[in-house]
Residue frames as qw, qx, qy, qz and C-alpha x, y, z in Angstrom:
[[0.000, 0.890, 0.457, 0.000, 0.00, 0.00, 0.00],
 [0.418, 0.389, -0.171, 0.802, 1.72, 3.41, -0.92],
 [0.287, -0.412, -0.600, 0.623, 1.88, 5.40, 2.16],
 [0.138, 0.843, 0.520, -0.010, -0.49, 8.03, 2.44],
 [0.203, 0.409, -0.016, 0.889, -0.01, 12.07, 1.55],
 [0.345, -0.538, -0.651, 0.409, -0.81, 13.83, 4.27],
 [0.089, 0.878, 0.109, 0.457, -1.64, 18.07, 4.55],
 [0.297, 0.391, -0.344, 0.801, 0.55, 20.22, 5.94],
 [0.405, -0.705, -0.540, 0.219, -0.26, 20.96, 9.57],
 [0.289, 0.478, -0.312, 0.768, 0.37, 24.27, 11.21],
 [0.501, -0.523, 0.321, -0.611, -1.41, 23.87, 14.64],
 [0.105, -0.024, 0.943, -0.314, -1.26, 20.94, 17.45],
 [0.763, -0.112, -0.293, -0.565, -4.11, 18.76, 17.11],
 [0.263, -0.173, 0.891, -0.327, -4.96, 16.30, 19.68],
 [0.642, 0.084, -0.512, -0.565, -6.76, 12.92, 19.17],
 [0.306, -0.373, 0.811, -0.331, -7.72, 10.81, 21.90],
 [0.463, 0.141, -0.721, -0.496, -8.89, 7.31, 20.88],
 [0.481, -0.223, 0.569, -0.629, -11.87, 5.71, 22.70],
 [0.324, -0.069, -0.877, -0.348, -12.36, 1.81, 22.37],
 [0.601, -0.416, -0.191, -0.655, -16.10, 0.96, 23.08],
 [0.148, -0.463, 0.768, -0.417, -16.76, -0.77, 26.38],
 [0.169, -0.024, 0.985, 0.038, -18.02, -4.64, 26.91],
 [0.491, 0.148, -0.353, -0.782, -20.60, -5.54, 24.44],
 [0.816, -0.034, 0.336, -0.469, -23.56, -7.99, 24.31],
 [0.779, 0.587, -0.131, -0.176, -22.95, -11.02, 23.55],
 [0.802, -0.418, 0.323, 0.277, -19.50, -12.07, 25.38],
 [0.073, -0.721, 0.522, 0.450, -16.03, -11.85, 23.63],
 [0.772, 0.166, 0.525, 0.317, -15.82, -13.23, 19.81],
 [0.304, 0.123, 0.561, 0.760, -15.24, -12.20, 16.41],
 [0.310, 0.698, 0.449, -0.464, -17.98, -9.25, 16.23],
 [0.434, 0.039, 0.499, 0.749, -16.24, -7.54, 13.79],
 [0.258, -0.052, -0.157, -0.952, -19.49, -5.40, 11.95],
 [0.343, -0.299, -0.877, -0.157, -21.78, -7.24, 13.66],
 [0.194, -0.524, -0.053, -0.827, -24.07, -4.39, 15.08],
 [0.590, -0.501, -0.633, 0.025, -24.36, -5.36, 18.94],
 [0.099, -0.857, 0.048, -0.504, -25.20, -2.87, 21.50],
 [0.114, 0.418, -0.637, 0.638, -23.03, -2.20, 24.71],
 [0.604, -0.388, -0.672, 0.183, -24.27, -3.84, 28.00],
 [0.115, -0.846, -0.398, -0.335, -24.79, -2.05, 30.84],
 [0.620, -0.619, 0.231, 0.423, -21.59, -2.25, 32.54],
 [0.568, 0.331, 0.466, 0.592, -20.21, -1.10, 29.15],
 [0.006, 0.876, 0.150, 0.459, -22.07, 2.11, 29.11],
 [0.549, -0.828, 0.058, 0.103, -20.84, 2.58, 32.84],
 [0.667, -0.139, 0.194, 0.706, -16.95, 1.53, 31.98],
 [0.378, 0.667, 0.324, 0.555, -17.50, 4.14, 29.26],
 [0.222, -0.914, -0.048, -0.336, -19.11, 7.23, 31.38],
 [0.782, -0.453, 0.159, 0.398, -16.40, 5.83, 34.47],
 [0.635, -0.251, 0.115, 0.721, -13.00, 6.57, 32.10],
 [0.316, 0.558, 0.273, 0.717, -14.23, 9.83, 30.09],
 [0.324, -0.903, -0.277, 0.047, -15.76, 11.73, 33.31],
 [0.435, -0.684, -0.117, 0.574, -12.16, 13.06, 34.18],
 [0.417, -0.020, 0.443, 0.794, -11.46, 14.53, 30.64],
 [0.204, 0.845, 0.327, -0.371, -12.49, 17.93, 29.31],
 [0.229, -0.512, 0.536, 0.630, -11.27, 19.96, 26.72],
 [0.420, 0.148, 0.781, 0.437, -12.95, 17.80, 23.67],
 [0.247, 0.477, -0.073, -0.840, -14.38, 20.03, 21.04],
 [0.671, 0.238, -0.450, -0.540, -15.75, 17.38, 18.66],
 [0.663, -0.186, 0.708, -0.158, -16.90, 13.65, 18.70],
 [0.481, 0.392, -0.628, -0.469, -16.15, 11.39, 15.97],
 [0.610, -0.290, 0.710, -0.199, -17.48, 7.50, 15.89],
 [0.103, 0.000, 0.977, 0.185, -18.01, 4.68, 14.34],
 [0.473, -0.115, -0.115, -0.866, -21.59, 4.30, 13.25],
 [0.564, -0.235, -0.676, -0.413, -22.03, 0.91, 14.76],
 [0.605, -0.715, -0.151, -0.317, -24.42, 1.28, 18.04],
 [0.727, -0.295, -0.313, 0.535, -21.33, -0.21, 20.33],
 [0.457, -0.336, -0.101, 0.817, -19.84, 2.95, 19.86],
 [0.044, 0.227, 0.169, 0.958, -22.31, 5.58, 18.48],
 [0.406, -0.721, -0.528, -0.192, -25.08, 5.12, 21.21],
 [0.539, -0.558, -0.248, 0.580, -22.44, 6.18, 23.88],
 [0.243, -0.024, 0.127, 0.961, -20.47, 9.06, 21.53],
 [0.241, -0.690, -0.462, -0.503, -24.64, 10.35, 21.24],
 [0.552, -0.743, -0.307, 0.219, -24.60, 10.58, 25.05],
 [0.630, -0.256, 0.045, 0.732, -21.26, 12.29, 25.21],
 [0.304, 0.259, 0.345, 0.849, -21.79, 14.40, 22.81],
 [0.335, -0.688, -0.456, -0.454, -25.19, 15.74, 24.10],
 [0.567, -0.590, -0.555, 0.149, -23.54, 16.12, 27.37],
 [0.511, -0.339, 0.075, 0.787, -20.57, 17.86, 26.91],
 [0.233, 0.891, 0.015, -0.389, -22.72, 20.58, 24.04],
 [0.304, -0.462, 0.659, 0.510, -20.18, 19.32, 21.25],
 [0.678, 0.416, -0.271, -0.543, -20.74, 18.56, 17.71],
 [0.712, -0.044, 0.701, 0.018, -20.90, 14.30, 16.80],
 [0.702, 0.468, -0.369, -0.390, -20.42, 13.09, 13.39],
 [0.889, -0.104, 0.439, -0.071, -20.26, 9.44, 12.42],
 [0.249, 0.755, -0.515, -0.322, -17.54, 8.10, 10.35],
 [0.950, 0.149, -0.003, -0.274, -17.60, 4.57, 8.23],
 [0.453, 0.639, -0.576, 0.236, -13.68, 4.56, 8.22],
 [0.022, 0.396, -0.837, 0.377, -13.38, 3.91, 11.41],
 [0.925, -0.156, -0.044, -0.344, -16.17, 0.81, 11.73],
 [0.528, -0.563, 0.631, 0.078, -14.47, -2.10, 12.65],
 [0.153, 0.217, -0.903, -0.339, -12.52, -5.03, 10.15],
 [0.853, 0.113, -0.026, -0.508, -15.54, -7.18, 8.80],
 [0.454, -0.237, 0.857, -0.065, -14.99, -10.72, 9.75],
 [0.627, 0.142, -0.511, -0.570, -17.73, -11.75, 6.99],
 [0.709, 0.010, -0.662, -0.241, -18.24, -15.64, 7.78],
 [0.634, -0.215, -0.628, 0.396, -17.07, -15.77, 11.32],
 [0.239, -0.448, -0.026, -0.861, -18.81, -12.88, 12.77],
 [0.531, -0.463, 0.324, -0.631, -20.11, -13.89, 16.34],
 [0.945, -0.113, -0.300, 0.059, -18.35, -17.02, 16.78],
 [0.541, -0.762, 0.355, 0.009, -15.89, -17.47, 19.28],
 [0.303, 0.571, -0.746, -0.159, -12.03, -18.94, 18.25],
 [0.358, -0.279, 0.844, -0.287, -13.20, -21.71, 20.02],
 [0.822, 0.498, 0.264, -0.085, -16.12, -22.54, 17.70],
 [0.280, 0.873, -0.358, -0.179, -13.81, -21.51, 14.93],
 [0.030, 0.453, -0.888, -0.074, -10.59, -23.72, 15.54],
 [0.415, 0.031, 0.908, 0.050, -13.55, -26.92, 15.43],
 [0.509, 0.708, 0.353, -0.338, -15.38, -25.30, 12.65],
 [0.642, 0.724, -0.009, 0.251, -12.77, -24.06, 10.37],
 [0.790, -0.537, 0.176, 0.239, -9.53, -24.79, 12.56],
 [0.735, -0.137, 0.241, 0.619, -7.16, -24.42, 9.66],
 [0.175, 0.686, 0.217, 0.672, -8.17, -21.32, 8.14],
 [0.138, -0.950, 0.053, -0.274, -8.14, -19.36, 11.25],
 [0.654, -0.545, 0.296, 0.432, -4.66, -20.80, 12.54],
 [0.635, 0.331, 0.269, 0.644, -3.60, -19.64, 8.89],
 [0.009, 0.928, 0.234, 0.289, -5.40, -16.38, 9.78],
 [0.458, -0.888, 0.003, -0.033, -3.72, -15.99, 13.02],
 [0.782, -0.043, 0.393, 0.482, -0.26, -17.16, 11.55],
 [0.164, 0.303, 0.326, 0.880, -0.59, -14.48, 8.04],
 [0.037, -0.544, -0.582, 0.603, -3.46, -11.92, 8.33],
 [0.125, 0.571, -0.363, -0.725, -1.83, -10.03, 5.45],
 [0.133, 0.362, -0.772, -0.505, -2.14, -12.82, 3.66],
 [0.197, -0.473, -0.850, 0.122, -5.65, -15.00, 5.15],
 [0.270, -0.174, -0.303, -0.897, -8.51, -13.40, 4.78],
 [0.387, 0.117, 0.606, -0.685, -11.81, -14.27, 6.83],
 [0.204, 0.339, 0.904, 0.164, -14.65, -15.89, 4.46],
 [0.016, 0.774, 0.547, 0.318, -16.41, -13.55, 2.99],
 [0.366, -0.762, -0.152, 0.512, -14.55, -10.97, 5.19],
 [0.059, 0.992, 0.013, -0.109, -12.15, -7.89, 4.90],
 [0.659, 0.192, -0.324, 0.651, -8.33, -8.06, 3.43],
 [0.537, -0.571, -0.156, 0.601, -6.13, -6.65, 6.23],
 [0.410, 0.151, 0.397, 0.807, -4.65, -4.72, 3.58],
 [0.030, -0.598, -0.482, -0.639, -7.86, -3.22, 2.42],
 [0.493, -0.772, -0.366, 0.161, -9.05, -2.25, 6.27],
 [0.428, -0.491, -0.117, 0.750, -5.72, -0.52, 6.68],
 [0.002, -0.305, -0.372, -0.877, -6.25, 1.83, 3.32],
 [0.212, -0.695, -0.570, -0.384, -9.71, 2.58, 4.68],
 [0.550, -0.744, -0.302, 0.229, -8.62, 3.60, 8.16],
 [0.443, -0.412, -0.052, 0.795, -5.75, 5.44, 7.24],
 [0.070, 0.486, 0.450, 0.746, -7.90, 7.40, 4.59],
 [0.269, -0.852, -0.356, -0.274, -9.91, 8.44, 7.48],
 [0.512, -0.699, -0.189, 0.462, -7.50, 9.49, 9.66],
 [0.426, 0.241, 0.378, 0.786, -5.93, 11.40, 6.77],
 [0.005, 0.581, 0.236, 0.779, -8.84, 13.41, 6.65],
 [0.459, -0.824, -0.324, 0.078, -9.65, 13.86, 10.23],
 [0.642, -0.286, -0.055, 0.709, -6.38, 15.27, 10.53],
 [0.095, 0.159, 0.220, 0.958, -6.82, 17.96, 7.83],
 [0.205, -0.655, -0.616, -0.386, -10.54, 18.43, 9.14],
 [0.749, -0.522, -0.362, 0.187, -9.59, 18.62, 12.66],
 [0.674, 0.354, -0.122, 0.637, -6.37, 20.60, 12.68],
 [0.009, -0.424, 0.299, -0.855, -5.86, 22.60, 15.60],
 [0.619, -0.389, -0.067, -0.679, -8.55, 20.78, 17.78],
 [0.265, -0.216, 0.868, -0.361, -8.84, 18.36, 20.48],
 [0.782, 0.052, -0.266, -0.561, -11.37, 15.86, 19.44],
 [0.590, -0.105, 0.736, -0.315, -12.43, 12.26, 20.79],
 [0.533, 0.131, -0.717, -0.430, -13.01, 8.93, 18.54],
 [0.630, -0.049, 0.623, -0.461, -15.24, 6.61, 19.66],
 [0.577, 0.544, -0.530, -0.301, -13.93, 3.35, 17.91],
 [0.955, -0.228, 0.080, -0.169, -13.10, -0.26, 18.13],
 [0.658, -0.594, 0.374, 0.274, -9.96, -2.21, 18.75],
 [0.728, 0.207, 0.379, 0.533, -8.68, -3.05, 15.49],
 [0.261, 0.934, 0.135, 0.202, -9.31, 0.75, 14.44],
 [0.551, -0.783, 0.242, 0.158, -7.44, 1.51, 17.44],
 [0.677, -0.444, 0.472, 0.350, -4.61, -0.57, 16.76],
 [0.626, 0.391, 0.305, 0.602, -3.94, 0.15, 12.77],
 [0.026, 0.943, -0.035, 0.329, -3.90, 4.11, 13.62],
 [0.679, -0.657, 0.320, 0.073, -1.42, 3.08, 16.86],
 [0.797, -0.218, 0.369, 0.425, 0.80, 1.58, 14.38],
 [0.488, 0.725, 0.146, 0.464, 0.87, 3.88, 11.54],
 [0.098, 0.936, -0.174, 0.290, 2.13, 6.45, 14.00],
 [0.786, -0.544, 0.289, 0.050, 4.45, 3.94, 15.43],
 [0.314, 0.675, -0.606, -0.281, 5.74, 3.42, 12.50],
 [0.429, -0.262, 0.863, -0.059, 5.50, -0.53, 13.28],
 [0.076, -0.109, 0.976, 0.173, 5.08, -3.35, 10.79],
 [0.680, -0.110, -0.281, -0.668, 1.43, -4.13, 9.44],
 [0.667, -0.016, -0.745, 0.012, 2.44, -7.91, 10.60],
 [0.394, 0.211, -0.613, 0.651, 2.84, -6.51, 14.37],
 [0.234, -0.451, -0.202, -0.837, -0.34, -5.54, 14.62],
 [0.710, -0.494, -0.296, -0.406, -1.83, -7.48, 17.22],
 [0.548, -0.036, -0.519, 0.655, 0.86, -7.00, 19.72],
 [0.093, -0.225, 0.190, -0.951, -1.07, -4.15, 20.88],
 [0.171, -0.552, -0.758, 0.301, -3.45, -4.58, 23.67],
 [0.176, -0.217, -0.314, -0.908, -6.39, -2.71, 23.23],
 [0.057, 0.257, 0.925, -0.273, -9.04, -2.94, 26.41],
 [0.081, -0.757, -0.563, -0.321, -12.72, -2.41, 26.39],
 [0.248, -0.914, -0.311, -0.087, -13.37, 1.05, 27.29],
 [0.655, -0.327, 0.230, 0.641, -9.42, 2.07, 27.13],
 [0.160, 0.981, 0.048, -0.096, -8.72, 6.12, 26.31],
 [0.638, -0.318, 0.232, 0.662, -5.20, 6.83, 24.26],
 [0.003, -0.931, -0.165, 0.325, -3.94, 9.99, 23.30],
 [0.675, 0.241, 0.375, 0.587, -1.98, 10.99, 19.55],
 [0.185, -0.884, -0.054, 0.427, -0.57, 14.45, 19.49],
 [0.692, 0.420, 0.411, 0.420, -0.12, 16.12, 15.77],
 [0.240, -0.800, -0.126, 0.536, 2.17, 18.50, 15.64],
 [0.388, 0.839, -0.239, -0.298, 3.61, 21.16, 12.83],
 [0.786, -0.218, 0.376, 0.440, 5.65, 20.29, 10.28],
 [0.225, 0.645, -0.250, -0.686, 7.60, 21.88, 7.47],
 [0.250, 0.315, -0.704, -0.586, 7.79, 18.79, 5.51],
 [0.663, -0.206, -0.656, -0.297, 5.19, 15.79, 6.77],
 [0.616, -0.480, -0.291, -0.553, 3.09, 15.07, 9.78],
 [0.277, 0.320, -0.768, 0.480, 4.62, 14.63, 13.11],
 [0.674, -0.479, -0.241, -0.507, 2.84, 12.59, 15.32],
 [0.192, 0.139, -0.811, 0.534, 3.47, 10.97, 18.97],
 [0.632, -0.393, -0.638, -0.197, 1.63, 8.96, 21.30],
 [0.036, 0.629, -0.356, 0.690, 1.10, 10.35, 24.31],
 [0.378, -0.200, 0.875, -0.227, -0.06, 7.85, 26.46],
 [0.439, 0.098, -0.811, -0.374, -1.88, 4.76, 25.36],
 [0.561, -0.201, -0.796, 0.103, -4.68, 2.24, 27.56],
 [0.087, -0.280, 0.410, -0.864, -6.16, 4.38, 30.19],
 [0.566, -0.438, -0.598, -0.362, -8.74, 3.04, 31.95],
 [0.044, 0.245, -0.586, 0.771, -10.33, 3.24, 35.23],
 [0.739, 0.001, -0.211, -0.639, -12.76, 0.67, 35.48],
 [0.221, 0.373, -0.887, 0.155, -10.73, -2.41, 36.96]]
């Protein structure tokens, strides 16, 4: 994939990145499988954003995990919300709300190929890796040049999380899932001028306060 062009900044822009918090339904492969947040979810949520102020826009995802809460937020704090399809999560296609455990006796050698290549194993009917990162870093492309000079909040899901966490890490597509990414976990990318291309840095990463 050719890395992206980016616009010239000329103001700090903060971006703090909010994965949604535990979702109906127990922990599998949701992927775009539209299930809403539980109710200890909504609480983890309201729990790690209460001490943070400052946000001048919400941006989410548009599926309900994470654009029922960024509605609340947004209505509380008097901020503008817009939904964005870039950052939905990676479509699993065939193996959408199964668990690896169904999975490895259902189709056992395609997802130990998955979890082995990624780049290179595809989900049934799912999303290349490939193609997921072009989509996400198209949106963060333009949130940057929308956004420029502002503090602003995503409300987004782990994999989003973690292909924006590596682009400004500069780490490996293959490395991706070394990054832990909990439910309801607030981390914070600071974009600052350049004269020739986007300088970015992670300022912290995994906040939470919901244990």
């Amino acid at each position: 994939m050719p890395k992206p062009v980016f616009p010239r900044v000329t103001e700090t822009t903060i971006i703090d990145l909010l994965r949604h918090g535990e979702v109906a339904g127990g922990q599998c492969y949701r992927g775009q499988q539209d299930d809403p947040l539980t109710a200890k979810g909504r609480q983890q949520l309201h729990t790690v954003t209460k001490p943070y102020s400052g946000w001048q826009s919400v941006i989410s995802s548009p599926l309900q995990r994470c654009a029922s809460f960024a509605t609340e937020l947004a209505q509380d704090r008097e901020i503008p919300l817009k939904t964005e399809a870039a950052f939905s999560e990676i479509a699993f296609g065939e193996w959408e709300g199964k668990t690896a455990e169904e999975l490895l006796k259902t189709d056992g050698e395609k997802i130990k190929s998955y979890w082995d290549n990624p780049v290179a194993v595809t989900p049934p009917g799912g999303e290349r890796l490939l193609d997921f990162q072009q989509r996400v870093l198209c949106g963060w492309q333009d949130l940057i040049a929308q956004y420029r000079g502002r503090h602003i909040v995503v409300v987004t899901h782990a994999g989003v999380i973690r292909m924006i966490l590596s682009h400004v890490l500069d780490m490996p597509i293959t490395a991706l899932f070394r990054l832990q990414v909990e439910l309801a976990s607030l981390s914070r990318i600071q974009v600052e001028p350049s004269d020739n291309e986007i300088w970015s840095r992670l300022v912290f990463h995994g906040v939470t306060d919901h244990a």
